[in-house]
C-alpha positions in Angstrom: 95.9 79.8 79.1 92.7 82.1 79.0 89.6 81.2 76.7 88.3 82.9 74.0 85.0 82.3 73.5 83.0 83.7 70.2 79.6 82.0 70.9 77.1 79.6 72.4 75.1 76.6 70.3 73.1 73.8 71.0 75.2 70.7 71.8 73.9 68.6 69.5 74.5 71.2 66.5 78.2 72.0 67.4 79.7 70.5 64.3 82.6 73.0 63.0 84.2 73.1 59.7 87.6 71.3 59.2 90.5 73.3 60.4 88.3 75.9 61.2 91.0 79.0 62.7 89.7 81.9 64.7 92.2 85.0 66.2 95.7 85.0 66.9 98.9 85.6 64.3 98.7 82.7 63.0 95.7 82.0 63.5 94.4 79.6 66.5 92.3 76.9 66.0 88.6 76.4 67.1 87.0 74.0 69.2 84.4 72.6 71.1 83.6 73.1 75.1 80.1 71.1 75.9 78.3 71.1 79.0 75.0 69.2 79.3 72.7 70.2 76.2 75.0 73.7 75.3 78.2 74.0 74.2 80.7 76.8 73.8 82.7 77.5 70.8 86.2 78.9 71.8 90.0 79.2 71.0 92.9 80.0 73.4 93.3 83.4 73.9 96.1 84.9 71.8 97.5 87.3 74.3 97.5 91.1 73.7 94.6 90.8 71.4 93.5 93.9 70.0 90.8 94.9 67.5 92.5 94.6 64.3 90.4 94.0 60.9 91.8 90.2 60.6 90.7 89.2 64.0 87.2 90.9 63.9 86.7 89.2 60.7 88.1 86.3 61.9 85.6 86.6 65.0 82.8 87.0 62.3 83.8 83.9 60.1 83.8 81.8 62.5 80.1 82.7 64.1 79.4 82.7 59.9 80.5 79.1 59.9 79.1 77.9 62.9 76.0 79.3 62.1 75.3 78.4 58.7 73.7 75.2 59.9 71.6 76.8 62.9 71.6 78.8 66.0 74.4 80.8 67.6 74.5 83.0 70.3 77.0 85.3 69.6 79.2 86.9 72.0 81.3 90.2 71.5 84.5 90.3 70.3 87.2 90.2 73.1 84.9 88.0 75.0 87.7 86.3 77.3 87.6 83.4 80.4 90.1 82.4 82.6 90.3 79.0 81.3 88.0 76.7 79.8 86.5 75.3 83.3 85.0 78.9 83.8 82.8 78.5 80.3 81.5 75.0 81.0 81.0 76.4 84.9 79.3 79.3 83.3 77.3 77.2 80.7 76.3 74.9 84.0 75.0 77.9 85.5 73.0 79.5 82.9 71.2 77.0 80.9 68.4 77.7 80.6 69.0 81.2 80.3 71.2 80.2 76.7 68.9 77.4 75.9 65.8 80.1 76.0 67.9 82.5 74.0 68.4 80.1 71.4 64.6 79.2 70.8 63.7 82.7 70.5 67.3 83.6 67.8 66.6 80.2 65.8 66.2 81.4 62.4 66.7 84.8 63.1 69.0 87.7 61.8 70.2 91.1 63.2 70.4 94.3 60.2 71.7 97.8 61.8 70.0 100.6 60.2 72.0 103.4 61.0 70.6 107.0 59.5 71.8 110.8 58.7 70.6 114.4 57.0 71.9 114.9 53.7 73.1 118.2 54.6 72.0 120.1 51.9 69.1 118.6 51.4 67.7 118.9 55.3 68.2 122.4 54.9 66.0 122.4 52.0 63.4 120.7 53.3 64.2 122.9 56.8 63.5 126.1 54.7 60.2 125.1 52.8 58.8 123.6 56.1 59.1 126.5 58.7 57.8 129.5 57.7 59.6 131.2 60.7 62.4 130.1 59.3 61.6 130.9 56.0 60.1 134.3 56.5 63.8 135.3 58.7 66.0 134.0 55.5 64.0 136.3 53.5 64.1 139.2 55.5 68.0 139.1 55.8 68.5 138.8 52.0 66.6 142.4 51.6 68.2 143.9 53.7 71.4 142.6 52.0 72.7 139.7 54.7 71.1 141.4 57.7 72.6 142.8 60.8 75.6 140.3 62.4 72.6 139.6 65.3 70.2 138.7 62.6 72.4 136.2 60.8 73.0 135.1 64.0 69.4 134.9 65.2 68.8 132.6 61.8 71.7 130.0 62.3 70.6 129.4 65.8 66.7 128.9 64.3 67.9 126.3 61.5 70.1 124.4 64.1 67.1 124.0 66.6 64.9 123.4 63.5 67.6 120.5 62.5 67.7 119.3 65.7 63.8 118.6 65.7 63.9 117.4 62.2 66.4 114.9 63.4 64.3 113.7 66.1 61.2 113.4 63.8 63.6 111.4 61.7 64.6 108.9 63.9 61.1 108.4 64.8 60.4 107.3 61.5 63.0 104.9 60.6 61.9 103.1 63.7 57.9 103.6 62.7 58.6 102.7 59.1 60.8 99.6 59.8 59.6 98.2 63.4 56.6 96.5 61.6 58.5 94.3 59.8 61.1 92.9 62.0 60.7 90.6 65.3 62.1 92.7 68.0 64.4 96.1 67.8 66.9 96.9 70.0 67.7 101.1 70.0 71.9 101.3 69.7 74.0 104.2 71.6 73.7 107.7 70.6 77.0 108.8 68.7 78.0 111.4 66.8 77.1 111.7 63.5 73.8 109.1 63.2 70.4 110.7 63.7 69.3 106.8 64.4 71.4 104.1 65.2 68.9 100.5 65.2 69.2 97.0 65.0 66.4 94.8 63.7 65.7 90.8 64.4 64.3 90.0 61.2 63.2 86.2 60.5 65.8 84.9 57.5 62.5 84.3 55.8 61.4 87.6 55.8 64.7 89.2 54.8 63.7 90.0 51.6 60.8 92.0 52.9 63.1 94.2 55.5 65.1 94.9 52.6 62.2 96.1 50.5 61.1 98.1 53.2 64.8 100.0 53.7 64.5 101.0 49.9 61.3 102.5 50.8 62.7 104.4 53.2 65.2 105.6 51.1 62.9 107.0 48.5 60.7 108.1 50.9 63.0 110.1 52.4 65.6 111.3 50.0 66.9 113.7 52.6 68.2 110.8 54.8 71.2 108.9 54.4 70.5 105.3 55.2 73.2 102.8 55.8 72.4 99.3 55.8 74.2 96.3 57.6 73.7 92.7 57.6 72.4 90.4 57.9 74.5 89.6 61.2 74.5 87.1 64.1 71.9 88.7 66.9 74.5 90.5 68.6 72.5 93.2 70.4 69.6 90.4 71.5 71.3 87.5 73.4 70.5 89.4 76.3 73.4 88.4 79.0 72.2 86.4 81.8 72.7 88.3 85.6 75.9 89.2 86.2 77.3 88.3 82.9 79.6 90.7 81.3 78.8 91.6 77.7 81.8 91.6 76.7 83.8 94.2 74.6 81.4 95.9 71.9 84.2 96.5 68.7 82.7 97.6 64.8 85.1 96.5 61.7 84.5 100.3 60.8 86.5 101.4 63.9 89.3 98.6 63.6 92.9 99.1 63.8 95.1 98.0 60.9 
């Protein structure tokens, strides 16, 4: 039977939880695969696993679990091997790749900062900023809506006037927060999120991050800032060579 593997620890800290249960309907239990000073934490596979809500949250509790105590690499949901000899093999092979990795995470925490224009209020502020903009609006009300070219004209100026704002604003969030977190790691674009960001923040520090997001927010009342965490450092375990990644799956996006 295939592996599934949800993360990588020290050997000497993989301790799990009684009758800690991972994915699968029912649910399949955890255990331990160690290989020198690592060690993989893993089920069997449940086959045609898909990314319902009670398996990624079941993928989350047990990295929770596991990590409570100390350092876990986590790896991505759907992360599957051939069998268990193919994680201790990989393990083997990448020590002290995972062993590095580990240092660096211990103690650490990942927050996503995802941001987006409150429409209404971008506009505003789009308005009072560019007097091009501004001065165009104006002239079209006079002359009672303006010609169909003119209106026109000012809808294409206030999308490209958007689209710089939203570039300026993306800037910022990473300006305003980069200072007090370890490391960042910049996520895919997608539609809908002006900046999408994840932050290694020492556990220690966590209350600062968090002061400095409510900054942000009153800062910038025109942004929409969604805040989660804190998570397992899922966009800095940085895969050794020829590792896949494994399958990149958000609760928000889960099947029912």
């Amino acid at each position: 039977m295939s592996t599934y593997v949800y993360g990588i620890t020290a050997a000497s800290h993989a301790t799990l939880p009684e009758d800690l249960a991972g994915v699968g309907n029912p649910a399949l239990p955890v255990r331990v695969l160690k290989e020198g000073d690592l060690a993989a934490v893993v089920s069997d596979a449940p086959e045609g696993l898909r990314p319902k809500r009670r398996d990624l949250l079941a993928h989350q509790n047990v990295l929770s679990e596991v990590g409570a105590d100390g350092c876990i690499l986590p790896m991505r949901f759907g992360s599957v091997a051939p069998d268990d000899g193919t994680v201790t093999g990989v393990l083997a092979e990448r020590q002290e790749h995972y062993k590095e990795r580990l240092r660096t995470l211990d103690g650490k925490v990942e927050y996503n900062v995802k941001a987006t224009h409150d429409e209404e209020a971008v506009l505003h502020r789009v308005m009072s900023d560019n007097p091009q903009v501004r001065a165009m609006a104006e002239a079209n009300r006079q002359a009672g809506g303006g010609s169909y070219d003119d209106r026109l004209r000012l809808g294409e100026m206030v999308v490209a006037a958007v689209k710089v704002r939203e570039g300026e604003d993306a800037a910022e969030v990473q300006r305003v927060l980069e200072p007090v977190a370890d490391a960042i790691s910049v996520g895919p674009e997608s539609s809908g999120w002006l900046a999408n960001v994840s932050f290694l923040v020492e556990r220690d520090a966590a209350a600062s991050f968090l002061e400095a997001v409510d900054q942000l927010r009153k800062d910038h009342p025109h942004l929409e800032v969604r805040l989660n965490g804190p998570l397992p450092p899922y966009s800095f375990v940085e895969p050794g060579p020829g590792e896949p990644a494994g399958t990149t799956v958000g609760i928000d996006h889960a099947e029912e």
